[in-house]
N, C-alpha and C positions, 0 to 999 in steps of 0.2 A: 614296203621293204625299205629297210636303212642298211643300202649298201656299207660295207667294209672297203670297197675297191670300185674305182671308175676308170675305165677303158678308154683311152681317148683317140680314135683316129678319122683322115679327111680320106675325103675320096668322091668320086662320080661317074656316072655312069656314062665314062666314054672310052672304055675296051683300052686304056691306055695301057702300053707295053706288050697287047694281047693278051687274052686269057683272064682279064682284068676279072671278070663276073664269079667265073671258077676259082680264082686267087682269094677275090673275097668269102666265098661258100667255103671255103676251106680253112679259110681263119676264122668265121663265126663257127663252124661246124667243130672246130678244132676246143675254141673256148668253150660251147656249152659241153660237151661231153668230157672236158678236165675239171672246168667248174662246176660242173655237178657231180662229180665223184666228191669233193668237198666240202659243199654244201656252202660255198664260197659267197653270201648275197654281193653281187656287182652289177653295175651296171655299166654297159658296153655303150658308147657315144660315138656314130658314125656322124663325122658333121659332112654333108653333102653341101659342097661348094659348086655354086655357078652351075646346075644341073642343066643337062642336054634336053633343048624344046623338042627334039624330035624323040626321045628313049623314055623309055617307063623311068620314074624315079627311084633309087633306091629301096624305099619302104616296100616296094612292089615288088621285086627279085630277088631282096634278102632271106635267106630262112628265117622261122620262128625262133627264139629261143625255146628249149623242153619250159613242158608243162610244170614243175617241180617249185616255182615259186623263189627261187634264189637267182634267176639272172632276168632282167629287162634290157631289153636292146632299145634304145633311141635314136631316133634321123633328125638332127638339127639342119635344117634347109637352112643355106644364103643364096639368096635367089642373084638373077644377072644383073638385078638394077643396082647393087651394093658392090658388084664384082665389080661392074663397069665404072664407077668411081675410082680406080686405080689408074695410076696412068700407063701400066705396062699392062694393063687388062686384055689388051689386043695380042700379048704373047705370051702370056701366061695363061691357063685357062682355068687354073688351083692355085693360090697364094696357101700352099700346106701345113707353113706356121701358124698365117691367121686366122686359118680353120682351125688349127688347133688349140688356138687361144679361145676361140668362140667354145670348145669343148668344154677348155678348164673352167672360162667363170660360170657354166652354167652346171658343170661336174657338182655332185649332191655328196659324195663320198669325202670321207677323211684325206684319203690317200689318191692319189691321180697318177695313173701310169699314159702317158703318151707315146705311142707307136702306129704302127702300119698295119697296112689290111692285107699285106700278100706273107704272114708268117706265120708258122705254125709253132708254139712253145713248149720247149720240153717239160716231159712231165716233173722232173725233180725242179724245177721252175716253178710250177704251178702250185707244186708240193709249199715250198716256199712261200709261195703269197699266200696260201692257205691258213701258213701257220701262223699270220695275223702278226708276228715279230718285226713289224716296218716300224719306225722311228721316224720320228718330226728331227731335221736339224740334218738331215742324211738323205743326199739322194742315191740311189738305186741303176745302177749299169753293170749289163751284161754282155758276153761276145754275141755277135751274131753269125751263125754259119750259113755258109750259103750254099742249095742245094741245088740239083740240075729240075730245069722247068720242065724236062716230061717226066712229071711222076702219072698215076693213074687219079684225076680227081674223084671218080666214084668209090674208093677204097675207102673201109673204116679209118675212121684215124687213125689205131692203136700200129693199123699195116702202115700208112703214113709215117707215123713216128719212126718205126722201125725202118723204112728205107732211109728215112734221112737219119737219122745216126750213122746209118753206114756208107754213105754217099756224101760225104762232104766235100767241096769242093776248094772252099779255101775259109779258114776263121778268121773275124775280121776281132779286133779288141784287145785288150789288155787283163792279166789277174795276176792272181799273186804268185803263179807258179811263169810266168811266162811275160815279165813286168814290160817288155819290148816286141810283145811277139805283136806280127801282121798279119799272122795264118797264112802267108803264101807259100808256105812247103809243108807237107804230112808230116816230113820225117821229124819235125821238132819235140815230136811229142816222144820219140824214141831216140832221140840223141841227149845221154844223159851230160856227153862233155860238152855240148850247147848250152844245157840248162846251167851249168855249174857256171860256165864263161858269161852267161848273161847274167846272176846272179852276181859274182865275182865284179862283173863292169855297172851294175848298179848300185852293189856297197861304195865303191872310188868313188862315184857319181854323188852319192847320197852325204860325205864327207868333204868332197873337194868343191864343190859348188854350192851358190847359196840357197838358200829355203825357197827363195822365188821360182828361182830355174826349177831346182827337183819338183814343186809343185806345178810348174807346166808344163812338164814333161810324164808326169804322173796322170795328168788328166785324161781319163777314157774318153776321146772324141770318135773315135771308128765307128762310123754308123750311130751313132747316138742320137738321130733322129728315130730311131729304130725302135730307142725301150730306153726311156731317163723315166722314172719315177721319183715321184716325191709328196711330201706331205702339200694339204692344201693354202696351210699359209706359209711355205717357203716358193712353192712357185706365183704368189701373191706378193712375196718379197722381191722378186728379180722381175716381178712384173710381167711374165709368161715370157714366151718369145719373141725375138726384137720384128714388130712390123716394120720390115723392109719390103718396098716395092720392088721384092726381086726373085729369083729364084731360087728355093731355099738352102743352097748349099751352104755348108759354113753358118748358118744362123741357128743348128743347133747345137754347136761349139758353141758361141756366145753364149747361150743360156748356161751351160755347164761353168762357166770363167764368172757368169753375175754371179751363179751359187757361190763358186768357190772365195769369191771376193766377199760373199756376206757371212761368211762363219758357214756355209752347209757343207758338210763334209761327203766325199765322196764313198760310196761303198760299193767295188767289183765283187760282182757275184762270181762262184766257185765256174768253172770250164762246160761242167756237167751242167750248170743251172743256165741254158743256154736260149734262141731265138735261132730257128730254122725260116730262111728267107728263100724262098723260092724264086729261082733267076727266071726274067723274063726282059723282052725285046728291049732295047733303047734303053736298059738300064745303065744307072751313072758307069756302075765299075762294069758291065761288062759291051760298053760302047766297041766299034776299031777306031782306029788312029784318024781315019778322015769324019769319023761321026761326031766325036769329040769336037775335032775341030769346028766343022762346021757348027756344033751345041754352045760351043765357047763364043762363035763369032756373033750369033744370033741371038744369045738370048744375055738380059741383063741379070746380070749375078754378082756378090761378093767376092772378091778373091782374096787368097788363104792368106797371104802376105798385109794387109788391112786389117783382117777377120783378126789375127796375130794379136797384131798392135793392142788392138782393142783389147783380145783378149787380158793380154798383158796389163795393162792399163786398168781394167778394171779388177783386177788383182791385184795391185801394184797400192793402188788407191781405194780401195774397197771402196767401190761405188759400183751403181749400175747405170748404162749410158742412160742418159735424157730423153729416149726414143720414144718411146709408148708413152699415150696421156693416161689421165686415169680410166677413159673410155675400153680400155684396151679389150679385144676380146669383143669389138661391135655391141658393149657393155651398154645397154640401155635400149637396141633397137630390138624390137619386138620380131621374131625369125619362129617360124613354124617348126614347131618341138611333138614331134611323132613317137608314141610310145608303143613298143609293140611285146606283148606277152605271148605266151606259151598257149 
């Protein structure tokens, strides 16, 4: 098979946020039976970081992909001797960028969509990627909505889809009917003198400020660990995502500011062509106020105020930081590449 499309996300099998096993069966479960109404050849790349010595690995709890010959699922293992080279290895147990760089240089497909294992994709989404109209020079963002975490995981998907359409609990993103929205109220989508006043305050914006600003201000960062797609030599352009030894907040902004700095233009997909993200425990946005805290205190990360700069900067000066060697993506070490069919 000569995929069209490679699926790219990290993960392992340590029940993180709870429900973690079900979250994943639900997003493989979710892609074969959209991608095979399509006939979409993909390949879906789970990279398993730092797998738990005591838990079955991945390859072993995952479903099969259907029999039908258009999707292959992969499990790129990094085992703990690679993890523990890190020097925040002791608190981090997933470095989720550089698993996901290990996805992209080994991705076989034209086109490389990078996301998460707890979502399930609307179908006029899928419709989309179906219709094979992706474009090199262009990456690819979409909202993501977030839905409440007890749905029923034994339900067909098509019942899935259908509760989360109607359960949304806040849209995270930006598009072209809503160029500021945060999705933190329903009613936006029915307040028409909203839409007119954000419209109205982004033509002033788009006139009275310079090209730089409106272009950073334009950039969908909302979850954009979520679903950036791109062609495979423009994320070979910006060099994947920046290995920081840290925790990945903010370091998938960075990538979206290397494209925008190198000539890739951004493209928001329509409201409808969406990513349903299923909330679960210790998640970033729906932590409380002393989780956070304590999250902030303990664990090493970027913050947004840096993250900025950079961003800035490497738009400013069309450049991508110095970060990644050419190694990037553990590019050369030999990691156990499990193939699994229908």
């Amino acid at each position: 098979m000569n995929p069209y499309l490679s699926i790219v996300a990290a993960s392992r099998n340590d029940n993180h946020g709870g429900d973690l096993t079900n979250r994943m069966e639900v997003f493989l479960r979710g892609l074969y039976h959209q991608l095979s109404q399509y006939h979409l050849p993909t390949e879906i790349i789970i990279v398993e970081w730092n797998p738990p010595s005591d838990r079955p690995g991945l390859s072993a709890i995952l479903p099969k992909p259907p029999s039908n010959g258009n999707i292959i699922l992969r499990i790129i293992t990094v085992p703990y001797e690679i993890h523990a080279q890190y020097k925040t290895s002791s608190h981090l147990p997933l470095f989720q960028m550089i698993a996901k760089n290990v996805g992209i240089r080994r991705a076989k497909a034209p086109f490389i969509l990078c996301t998460n294992v707890d979502l399930l994709f609307s179908s006029k989404l899928v419709h989309f990627l179906a219709s094979k109209k992706l474009k090199k020079g262009t990456y690819y963002r979409c909202n993501r909505c977030d839905i409440p975490k007890e749905i029923d995981y034994s339900a067909e998907i098509p019942v899935l889809l259908k509760f989360a359409r109607k359960n949304i609990i806040q849209r995270l993103g930006k598009n072209r009917l809503y160029p500021n929205f945060n999705g933190q109220s329903k009613w936006w989508y029915h307040n028409i003198l909203t839409l007119g006043m954000v419209w109205g305050i982004a033509l002033i914006k788009r006139f009275t400020e310079s090209r730089l600003t409106t272009t950073i201000e334009s950039a969908d960062t909302w979850a954009c660990g979520d679903f950036t797609l791109m062609h495979r030599e423009d994320w070979e352009k910006i060099n994947g995502y920046f290995e920081l030894d840290a925790y990945s907040i903010h370091i998938d902004s960075l990538a979206l500011f290397a494209a925008l700095g190198q000539g890739i233009h951004q493209k928001i997909l329509a409201p409808e062509l969406c990513i349903f993200h299923i909330s679960h425990r210790a998640g970033w946005e729906l932590q409380d106020p002393m989780q956070k805290i304590k999250f902030d205190i303990q664990m090493p990360m970027l913050d947004w105020n840096t993250a900025k700069a950079a961003c800035e900067h490497m738009l400013r000066e069309q450049v991508v930081l110095p970060i990644n060697g050419p190694d990037w993506g553990l590019l050369g070490r030999t990691l156990n590449d499990t193939t699994i069919t229908g």
